[in-house]
C-alpha positions as CSV (number, residue, x, y, z in Angstrom):
1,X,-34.1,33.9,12.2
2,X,-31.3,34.5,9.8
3,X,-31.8,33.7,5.9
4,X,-29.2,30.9,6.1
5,X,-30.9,28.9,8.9
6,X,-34.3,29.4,7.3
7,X,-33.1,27.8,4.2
8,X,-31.4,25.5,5.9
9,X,-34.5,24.5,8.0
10,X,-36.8,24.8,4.1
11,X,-34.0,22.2,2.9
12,X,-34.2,19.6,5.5
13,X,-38.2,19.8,5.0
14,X,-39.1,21.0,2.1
15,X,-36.5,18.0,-0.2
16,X,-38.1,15.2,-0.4
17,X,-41.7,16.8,-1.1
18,X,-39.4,18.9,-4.0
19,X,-37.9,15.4,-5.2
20,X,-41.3,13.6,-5.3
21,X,-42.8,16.5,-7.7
22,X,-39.8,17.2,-9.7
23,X,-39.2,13.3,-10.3
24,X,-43.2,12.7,-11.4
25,X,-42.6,16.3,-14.2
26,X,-39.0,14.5,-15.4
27,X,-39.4,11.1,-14.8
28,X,-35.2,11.5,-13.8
29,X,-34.1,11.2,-10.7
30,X,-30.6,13.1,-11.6
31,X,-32.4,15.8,-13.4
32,X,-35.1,16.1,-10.6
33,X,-32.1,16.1,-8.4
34,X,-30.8,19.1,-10.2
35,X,-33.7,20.9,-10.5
36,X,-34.6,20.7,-6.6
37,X,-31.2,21.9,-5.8
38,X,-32.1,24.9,-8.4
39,X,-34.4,25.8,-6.4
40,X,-33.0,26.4,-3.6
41,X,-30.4,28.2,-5.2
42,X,-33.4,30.6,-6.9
43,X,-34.7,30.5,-2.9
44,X,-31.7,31.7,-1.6
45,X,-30.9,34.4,-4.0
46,X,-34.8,35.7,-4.3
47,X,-35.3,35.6,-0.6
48,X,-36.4,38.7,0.1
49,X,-39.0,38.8,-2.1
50,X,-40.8,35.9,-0.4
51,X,-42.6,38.0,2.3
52,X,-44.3,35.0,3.5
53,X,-47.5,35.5,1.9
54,X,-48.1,32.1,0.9
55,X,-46.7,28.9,2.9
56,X,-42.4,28.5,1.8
57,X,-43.8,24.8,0.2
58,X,-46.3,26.7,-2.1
59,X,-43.6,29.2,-3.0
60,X,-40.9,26.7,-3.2
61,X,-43.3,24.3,-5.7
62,X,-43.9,27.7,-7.9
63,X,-40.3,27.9,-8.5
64,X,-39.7,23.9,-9.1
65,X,-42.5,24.7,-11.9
66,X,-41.0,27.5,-13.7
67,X,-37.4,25.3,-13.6
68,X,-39.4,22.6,-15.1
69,X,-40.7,24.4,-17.8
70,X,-37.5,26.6,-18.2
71,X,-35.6,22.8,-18.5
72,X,-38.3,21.2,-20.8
73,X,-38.4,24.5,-23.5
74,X,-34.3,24.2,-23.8
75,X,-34.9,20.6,-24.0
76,X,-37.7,20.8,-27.1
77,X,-35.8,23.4,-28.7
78,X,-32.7,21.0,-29.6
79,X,-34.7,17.8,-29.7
80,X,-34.8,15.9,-33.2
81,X,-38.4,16.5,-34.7
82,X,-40.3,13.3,-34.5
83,X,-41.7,11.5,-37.8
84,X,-45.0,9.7,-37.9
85,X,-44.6,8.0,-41.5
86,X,-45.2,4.5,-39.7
87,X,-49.0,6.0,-39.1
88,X,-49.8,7.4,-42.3
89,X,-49.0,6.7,-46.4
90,X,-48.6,8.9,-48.8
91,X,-52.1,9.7,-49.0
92,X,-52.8,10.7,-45.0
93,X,-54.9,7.5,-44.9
94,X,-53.8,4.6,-41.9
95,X,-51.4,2.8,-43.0
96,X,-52.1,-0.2,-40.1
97,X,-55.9,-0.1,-38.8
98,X,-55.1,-1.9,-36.5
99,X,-54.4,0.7,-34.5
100,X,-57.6,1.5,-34.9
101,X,-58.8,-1.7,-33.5
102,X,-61.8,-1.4,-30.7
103,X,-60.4,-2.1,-27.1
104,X,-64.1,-2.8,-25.7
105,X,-63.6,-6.0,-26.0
106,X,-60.6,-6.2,-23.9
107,X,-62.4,-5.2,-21.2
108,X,-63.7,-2.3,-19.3
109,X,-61.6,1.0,-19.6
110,X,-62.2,1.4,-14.9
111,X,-61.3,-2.7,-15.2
112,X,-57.7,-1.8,-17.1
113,X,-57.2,1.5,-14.7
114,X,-57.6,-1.1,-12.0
115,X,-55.0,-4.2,-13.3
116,X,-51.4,-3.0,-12.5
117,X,-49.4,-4.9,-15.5
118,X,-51.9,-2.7,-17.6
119,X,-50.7,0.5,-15.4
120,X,-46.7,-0.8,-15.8
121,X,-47.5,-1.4,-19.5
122,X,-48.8,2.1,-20.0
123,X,-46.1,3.5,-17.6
124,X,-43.4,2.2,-19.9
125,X,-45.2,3.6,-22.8
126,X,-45.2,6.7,-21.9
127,X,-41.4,6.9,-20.7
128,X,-41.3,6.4,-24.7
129,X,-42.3,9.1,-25.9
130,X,-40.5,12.2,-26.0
131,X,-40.2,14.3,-23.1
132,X,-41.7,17.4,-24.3
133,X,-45.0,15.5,-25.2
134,X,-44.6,12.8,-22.1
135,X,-44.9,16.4,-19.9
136,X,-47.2,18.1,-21.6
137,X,-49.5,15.0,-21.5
138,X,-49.3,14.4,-17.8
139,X,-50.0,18.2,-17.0
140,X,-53.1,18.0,-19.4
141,X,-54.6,14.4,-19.1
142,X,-52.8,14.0,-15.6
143,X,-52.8,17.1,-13.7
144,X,-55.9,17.7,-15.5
145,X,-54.7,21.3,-16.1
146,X,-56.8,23.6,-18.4
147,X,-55.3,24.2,-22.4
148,X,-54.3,27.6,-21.9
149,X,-52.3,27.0,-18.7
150,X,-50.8,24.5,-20.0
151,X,-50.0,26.3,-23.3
152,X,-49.0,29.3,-21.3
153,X,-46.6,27.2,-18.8
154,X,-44.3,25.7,-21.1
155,X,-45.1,29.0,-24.0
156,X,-46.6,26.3,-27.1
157,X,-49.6,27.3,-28.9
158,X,-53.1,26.2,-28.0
159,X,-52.9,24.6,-31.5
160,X,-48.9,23.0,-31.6
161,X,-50.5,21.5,-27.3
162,X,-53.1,19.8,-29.7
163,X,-51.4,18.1,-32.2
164,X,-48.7,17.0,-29.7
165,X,-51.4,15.6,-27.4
166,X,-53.0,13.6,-30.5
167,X,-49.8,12.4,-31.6
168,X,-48.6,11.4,-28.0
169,X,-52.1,9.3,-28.5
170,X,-51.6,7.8,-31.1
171,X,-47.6,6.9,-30.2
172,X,-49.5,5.6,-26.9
173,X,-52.2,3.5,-28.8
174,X,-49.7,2.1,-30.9
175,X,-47.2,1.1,-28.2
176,X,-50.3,-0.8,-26.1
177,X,-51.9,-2.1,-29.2
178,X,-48.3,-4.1,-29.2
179,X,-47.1,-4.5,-26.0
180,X,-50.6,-4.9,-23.9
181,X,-54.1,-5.7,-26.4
182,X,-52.0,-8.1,-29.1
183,X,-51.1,-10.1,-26.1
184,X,-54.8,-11.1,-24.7
């Protein structure tokens, strides 16, 4: 078979699969949409060097991750750095405990997991925080990927992945302290 009809026949199956993953890393559907048809592009030009040693899906999914990465580093590198002052006074002591606030009593954490407003209300929490620590959060808590692949995927520092995790945390606490636990 010729290299145009096999990545014509990889387009018509592979897509929406493509889509799916790239839309759950971006959380865009234009910029998944970009990046799947990147892919391709890569596919097309790289061709040869597929061999067929894994399964075109597998290969195809490798490259949608290295696009995602490639897009979120150019996209952290001119993002605005992000203050916590609302957090913290002058002193590094909480400025609000409530977001300390113990969230036992509003019931079981595999009771909230299970309660879909709760699942909306986190949802929309995390489309607030930037996109360099929304992605790096749902590869690590998410994806449940190890530290240093995560670190090594998207080329931050074991230490810099830690302290954007903990803030994204905190920036998540803080948005369901208000929008979810203040309500019950």
């Amino acid at each position: 078979m010729m290299k145009n009809e096999v990545l014509k026949n990889w387009i018509e199956q592979y897509s929406e699969p493509l889509l799916k993953k790239a839309f759950y890393l971006l959380s865009d559907k234009e910029e998944a949409q970009d990046i799947v048809q990147d892919v391709f592009i890569v596919a097309f030009s790289s061709y040869d060097s597929f061999g067929g040693k894994s399964q075109p899906l597998t290969w195809l999914m490798a490259i949608l991750k290295r696009k995602v990465a490639d897009f979120y580093r150019k996209k952290y590198r001119s993002e605005p750095n992000i203050r916590l002052d609302h957090f913290f006074d002058e002193t590094g002591s909480w400025k609000n405990n409530d977001v300390l606030n113990d969230w036992n009593a509003a019931g079981k954490e595999s009771e909230l997991l299970d309660d879909q407003d709760f699942n909306k209300t986190l949802e929309e929490c995390m489309e607030e925080l930037p996109s360099r620590w929304k992605i790096l959060l749902k590869m690590y808590y998410i994806e449940e990927k190890k530290a240093p692949e995560v670190s090594q995927e998207f080329n931050v520092s074991t230490t810099n992945l830690w302290k954007i995790l903990q803030r994204s945390r905190m920036q998540l606490r803080e948005c369901l302290e208000f929008n979810w636990f203040s309500r019950l």
